[in-house]
C-alpha positions in Angstrom: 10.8 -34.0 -12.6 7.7 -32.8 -11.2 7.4 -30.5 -8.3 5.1 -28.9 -6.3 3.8 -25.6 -6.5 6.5 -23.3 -4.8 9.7 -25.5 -5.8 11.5 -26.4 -9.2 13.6 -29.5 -10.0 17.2 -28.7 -8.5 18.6 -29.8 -11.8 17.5 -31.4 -15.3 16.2 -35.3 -15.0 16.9 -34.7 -11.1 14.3 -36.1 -8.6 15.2 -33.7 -6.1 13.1 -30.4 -5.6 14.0 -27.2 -3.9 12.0 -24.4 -2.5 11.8 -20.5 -4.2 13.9 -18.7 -2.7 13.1 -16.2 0.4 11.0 -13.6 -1.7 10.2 -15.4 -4.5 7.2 -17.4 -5.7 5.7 -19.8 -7.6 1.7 -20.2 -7.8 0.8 -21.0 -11.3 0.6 -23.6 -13.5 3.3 -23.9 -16.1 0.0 -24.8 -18.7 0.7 -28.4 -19.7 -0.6 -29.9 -16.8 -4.0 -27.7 -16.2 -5.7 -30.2 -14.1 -3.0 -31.4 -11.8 -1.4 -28.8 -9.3 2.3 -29.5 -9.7 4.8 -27.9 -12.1 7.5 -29.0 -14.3 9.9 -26.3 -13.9 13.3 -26.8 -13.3 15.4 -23.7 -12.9 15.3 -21.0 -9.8 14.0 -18.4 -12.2 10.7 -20.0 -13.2 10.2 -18.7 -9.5 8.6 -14.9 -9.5 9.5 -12.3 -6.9 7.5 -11.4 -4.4 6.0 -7.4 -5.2 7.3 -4.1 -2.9 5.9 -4.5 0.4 5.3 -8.5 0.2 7.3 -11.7 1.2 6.9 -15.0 0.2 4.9 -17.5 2.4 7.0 -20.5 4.1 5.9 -22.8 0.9 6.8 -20.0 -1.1 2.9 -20.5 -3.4 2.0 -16.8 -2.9 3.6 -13.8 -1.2 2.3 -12.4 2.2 1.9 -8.5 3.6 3.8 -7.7 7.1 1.5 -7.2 10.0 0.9 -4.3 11.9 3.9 -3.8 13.9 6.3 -5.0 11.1 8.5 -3.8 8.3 9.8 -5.8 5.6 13.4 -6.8 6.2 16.2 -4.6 4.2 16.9 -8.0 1.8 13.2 -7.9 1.4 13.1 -11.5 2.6 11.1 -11.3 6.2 9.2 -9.3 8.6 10.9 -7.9 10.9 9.5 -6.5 13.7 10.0 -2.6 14.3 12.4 -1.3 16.9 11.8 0.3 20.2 10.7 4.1 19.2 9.1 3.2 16.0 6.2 1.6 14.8 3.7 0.5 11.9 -0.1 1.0 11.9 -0.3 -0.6 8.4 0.2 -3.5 6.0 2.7 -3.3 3.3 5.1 -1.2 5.5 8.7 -1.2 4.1 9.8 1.1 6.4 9.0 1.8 10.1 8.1 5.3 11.4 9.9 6.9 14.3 7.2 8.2 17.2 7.1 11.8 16.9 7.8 14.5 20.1 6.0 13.2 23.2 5.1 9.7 22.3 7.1 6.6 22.4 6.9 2.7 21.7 8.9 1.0 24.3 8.3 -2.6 22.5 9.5 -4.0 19.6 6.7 -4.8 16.9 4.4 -1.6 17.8 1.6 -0.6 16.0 1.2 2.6 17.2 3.4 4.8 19.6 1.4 5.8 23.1 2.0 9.7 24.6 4.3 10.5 27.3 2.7 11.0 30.7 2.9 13.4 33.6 6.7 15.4 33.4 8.0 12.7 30.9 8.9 13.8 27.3 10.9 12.3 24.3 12.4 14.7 21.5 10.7 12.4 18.9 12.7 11.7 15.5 
């Protein structure tokens, strides 16, 4: 069977082709086809995983960095976007940060936390 970049054969002499998984990859040729851009493998782990900080693109051909905003899910599969009180002012965040004393994100997916104003105040992390 050949596949597309991104999928393998679901099983040997199958026809059927299935994606990477969420996290994993698959962007290269395997080296006996140089010329056309489709693959022959055929078993999930021909798929590579996606680096710290990455995840893998909807047709799983190359893995992607989180926006601004974002950490990468706990199963390392997804963005998620951070919660309310902390945010991510980077790319390749694994991790959101909580606002410190006197500042606060009220929206999901922040990029940056704002200050209090007038008698307001948080106690920060």
């Amino acid at each position: 069977t050949t596949c597309a970049l991104g999928q393998y054969a679901a099983a040997a002499g199958s026809a059927a082709c299935s994606l990477c998984e969420l996290g994993r990859y698959m962007a290269q040729f395997d080296g006996e086809e140089e010329e056309d851009p489709r693959t022959r493998h055929d078993e999930p782990d021909d798929c590579e995983p996606c680096a710290a900080g990455l995840v893998s693109t909807d047709d799983r051909t190359t893995c992607e960095v989180c926006a601004p905003g974002q950490q990468v899910s706990t199963d390392g599969m997804s963005c998620d976007p951070c919660p309310l009180g902390y945010f991510a002012n980077g790319i390749r965040i694994t991790k959101c940060t909580a606002c410190d004393e006197g500042e606060y994100a009220s929206e999901r997916g922040s990029a940056a936390c704002q200050p209090c104003s007038g008698e307001r105040w948080t106690s920060g992390k």
